[in-house]
C-alpha positions in Angstrom: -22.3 35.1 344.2 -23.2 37.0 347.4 -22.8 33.8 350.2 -23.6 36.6 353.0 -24.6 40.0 353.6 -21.8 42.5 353.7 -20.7 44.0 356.6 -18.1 47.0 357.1 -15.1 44.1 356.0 -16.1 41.8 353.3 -13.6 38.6 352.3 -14.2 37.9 348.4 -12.8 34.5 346.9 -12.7 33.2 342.7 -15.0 30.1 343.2 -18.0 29.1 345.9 -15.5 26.1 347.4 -12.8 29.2 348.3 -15.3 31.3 349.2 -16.9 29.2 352.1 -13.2 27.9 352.7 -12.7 31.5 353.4 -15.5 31.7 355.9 -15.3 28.8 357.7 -11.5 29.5 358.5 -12.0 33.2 358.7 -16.2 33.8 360.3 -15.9 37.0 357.5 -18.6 37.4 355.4 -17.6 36.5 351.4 -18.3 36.5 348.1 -17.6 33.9 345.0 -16.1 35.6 342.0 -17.4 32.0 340.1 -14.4 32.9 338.2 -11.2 34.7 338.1 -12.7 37.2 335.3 -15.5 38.0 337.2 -13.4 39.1 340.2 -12.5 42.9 338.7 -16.4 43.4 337.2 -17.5 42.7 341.1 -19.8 45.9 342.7 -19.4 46.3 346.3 -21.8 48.4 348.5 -19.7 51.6 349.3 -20.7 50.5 353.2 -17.9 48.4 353.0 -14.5 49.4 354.0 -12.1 46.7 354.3 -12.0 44.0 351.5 -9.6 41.4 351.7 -9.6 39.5 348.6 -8.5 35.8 349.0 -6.7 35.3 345.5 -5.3 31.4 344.0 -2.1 30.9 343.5 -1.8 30.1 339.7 2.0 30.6 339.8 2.0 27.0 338.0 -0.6 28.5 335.3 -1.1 31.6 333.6 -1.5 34.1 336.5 -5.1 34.9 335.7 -6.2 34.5 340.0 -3.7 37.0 340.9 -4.1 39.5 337.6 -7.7 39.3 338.1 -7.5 39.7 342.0 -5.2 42.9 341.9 -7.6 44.0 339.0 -9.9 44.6 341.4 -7.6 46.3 344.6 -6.4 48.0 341.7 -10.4 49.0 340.5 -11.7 49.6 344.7 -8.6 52.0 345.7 -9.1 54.2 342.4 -12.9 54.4 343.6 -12.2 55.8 346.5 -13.8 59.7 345.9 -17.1 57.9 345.3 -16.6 55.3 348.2 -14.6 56.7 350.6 -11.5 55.5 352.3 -11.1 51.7 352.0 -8.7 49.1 353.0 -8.0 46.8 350.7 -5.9 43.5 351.0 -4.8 40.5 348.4 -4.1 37.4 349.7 -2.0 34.5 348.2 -1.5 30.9 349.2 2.4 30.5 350.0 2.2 26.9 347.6 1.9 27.6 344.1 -0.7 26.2 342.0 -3.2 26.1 345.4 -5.9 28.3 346.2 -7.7 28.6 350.4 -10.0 25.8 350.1 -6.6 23.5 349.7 -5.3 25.5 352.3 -8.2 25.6 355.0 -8.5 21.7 354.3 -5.0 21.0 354.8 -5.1 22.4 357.9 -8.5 20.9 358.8 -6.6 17.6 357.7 -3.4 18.4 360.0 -5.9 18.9 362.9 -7.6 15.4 362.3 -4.7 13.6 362.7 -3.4 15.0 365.9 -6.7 14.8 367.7 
C-alpha cells in the first residue's frame, strides 16, 4: 500500500499500523507490505535510492518479518544494473516478538508520562 509518494529515500514497513508508526516517528515517506510475504514481491520506482525497510521482530515466532524483509534488501541490491546504486537498510526492534508501531508507541507512552 503506497501511504505516500516516493521520494529519493523511501521507509517500507509489513502492515499499515508500522507503516505510519514509521512516519510519524521518522517524517519518511512509507509503504505497507500488508504482510510479511508481500514485502519481497514489492516494485519500487528506480528514483529511489535509499530504502530502509522497517522489519518486526518475530524472534518469538517463525522469523517470517525478518526472512521476508532481507528477501527484499536481498532482491533491491541484486537489481542494482537496472536501478542503479542504492542504499539499502533493515531495521529490527531490539525486543523480540515487537514490531515499530510498539516501539514508536512506547515511546510516545514514555513521553506522556513525563510531561
Amino acid at each position: 500500500m503506497r501511504l505516500f509518494e516516493p521520494e529519493h529515500e523511501l521507509a517500507i514497513a509489513e502492515g499499515i499500523e508500522t507503516a505510519m508508526a514509521v512516519h510519524l516517528a521518522t517524517g519518511k515517506p512509507v509503504w505497507a507490505g500488508l504482510n510479511a510475504g508481500n514485502l519481497e514481491k514489492l516494485w519500487l520506482p528506480d528514483t529511489v535510492q535509499s530504502i530502509c525497510i522497517y522489519a518486526d521482530n518475530d524472534a518469538h515466532a517463525d522469523f517470517d518479518g525478518q526472512m521476508f524483509a532481507f528477501a527484499l534488501a536481498r532482491r533491491l541490491k541484486k537489481q542494482e544494473r537496472q536501478s542503479g546504486p542504492r542504499q539499502v537498510r533493515v531495521l529490527l526492534p531490539k525486543t523480540p516478538g515487537t514490531d515499530w508501531a510498539d516501539v514508536w508507541l512506547a515511546k510516545a507512552e514514555h513521553t506522556a508520562q513525563t510531561a
